[in-house]
C-alpha positions as CSV (number, residue, x, y, z in Angstrom):
1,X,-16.8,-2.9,-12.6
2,X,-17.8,0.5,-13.2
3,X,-15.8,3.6,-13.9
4,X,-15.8,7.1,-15.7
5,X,-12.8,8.3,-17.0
6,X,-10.2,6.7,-19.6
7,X,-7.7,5.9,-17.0
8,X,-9.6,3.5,-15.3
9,X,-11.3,2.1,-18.1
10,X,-7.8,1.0,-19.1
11,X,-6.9,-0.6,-15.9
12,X,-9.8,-2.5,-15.9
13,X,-9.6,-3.8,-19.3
14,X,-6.4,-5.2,-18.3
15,X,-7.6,-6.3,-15.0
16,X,-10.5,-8.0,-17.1
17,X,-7.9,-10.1,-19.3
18,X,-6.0,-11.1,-15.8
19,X,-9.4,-12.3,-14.3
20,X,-10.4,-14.4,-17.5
21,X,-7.3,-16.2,-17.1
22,X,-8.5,-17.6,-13.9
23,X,-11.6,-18.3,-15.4
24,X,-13.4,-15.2,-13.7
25,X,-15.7,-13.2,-16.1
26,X,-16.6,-9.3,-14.9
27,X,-18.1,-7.2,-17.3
28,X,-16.7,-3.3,-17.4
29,X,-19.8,-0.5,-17.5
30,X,-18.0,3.0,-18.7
31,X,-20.4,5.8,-16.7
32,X,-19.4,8.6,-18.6
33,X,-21.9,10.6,-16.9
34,X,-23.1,10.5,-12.8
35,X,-25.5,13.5,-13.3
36,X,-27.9,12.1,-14.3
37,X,-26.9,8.8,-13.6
38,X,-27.8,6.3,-15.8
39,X,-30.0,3.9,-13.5
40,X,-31.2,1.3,-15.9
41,X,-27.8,1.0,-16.5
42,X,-27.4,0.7,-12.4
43,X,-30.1,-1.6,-12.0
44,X,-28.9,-4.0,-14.8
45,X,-25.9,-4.6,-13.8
46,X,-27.3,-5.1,-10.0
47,X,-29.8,-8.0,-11.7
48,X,-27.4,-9.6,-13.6
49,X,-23.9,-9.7,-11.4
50,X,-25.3,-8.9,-8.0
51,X,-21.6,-7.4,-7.2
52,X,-20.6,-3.6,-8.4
53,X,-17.2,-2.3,-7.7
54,X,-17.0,1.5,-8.6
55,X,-13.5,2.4,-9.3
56,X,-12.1,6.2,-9.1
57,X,-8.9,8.0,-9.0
58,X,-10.1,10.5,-6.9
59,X,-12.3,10.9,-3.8
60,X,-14.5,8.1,-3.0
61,X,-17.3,10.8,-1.4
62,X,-19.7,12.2,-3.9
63,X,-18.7,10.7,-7.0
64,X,-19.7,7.3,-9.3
65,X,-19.2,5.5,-6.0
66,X,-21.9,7.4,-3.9
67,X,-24.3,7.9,-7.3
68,X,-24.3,3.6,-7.7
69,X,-24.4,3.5,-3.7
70,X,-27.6,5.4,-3.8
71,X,-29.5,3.6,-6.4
72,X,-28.6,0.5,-4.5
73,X,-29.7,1.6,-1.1
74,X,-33.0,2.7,-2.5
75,X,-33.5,-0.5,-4.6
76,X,-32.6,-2.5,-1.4
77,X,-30.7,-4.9,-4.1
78,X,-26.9,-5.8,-4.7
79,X,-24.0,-5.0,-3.0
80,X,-21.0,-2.5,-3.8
81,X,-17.7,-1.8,-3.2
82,X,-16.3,1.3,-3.8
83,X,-12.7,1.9,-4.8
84,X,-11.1,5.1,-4.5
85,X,-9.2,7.6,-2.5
86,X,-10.9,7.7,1.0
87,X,-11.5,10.7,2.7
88,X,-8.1,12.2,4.0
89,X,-5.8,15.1,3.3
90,X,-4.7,15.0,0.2
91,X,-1.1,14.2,-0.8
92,X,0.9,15.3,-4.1
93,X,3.1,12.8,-5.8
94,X,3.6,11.0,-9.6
95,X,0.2,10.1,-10.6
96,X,1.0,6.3,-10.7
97,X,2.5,6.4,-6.4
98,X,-0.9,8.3,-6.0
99,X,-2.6,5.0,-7.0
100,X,-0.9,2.8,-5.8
101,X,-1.2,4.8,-2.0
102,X,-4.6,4.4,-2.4
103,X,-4.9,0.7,-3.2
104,X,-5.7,1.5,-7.0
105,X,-3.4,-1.2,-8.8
106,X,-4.5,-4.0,-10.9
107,X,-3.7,-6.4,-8.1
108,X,-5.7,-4.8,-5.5
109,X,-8.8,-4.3,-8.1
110,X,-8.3,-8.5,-9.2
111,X,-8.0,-9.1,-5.5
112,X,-10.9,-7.2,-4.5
113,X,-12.8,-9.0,-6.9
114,X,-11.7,-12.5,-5.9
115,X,-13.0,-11.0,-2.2
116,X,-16.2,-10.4,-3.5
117,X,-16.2,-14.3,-5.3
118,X,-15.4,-16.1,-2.2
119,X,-17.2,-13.6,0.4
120,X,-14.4,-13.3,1.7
């Protein structure tokens, strides 16, 4: 699971703890940066979990999503899932609603990953 802000790195430490209950180990990559992109780090992950899920609180277009979704399109390796705010007029709202809206909860991030386990 990658992300880039303290927010999400949060989320998915919990999400992490949740997962290892169930006996499912993900490993969390902070990208502090997507220009330049670290694509070593990319590439890495790509060899050793085969599965990326980029998680954002904000637009899924042109951010860590699209950055990770390049590096795999030109490697031709690994498969992604990008998690975010798709591309629609905005709304305005507590920050926690805004997430939640946009299917960025710790149970839609632990179920996403259990979708990605079963190939589902």
């Amino acid at each position: 699971m990658f992300s880039k802000d303290e927010w999400t790195q949060i989320e998915l430490y919990k999400n992490k703890k949740l997962l290892e209950k169930e006996g499912i180990h993900t490993r969390l990559i902070d990208m502090h940066t997507i220009k330049p992109l670290d694509k070593d780090t990319v590439l890495k992950a790509i060899d050793e979990c085969k599965h990326i899920i980029t998680i954002e609180d904000h637009n899924i277009i042109n951010g860590l999503g699209s950055a990770v979704a390049e590096v795999i399109a030109e490697e031709g390796r690994g498969k992604l899932v990008r998690m975010g705010v798709r591309d629609h007029f905005g709304e305005s709202g507590p920050y926690h609603q805004l997430l939640e809206a946009n299917g960025i909860t710790t149970a839609s991030i632990v179920e996403q990953v259990k979708k990605i386990l079963t190939g589902v």
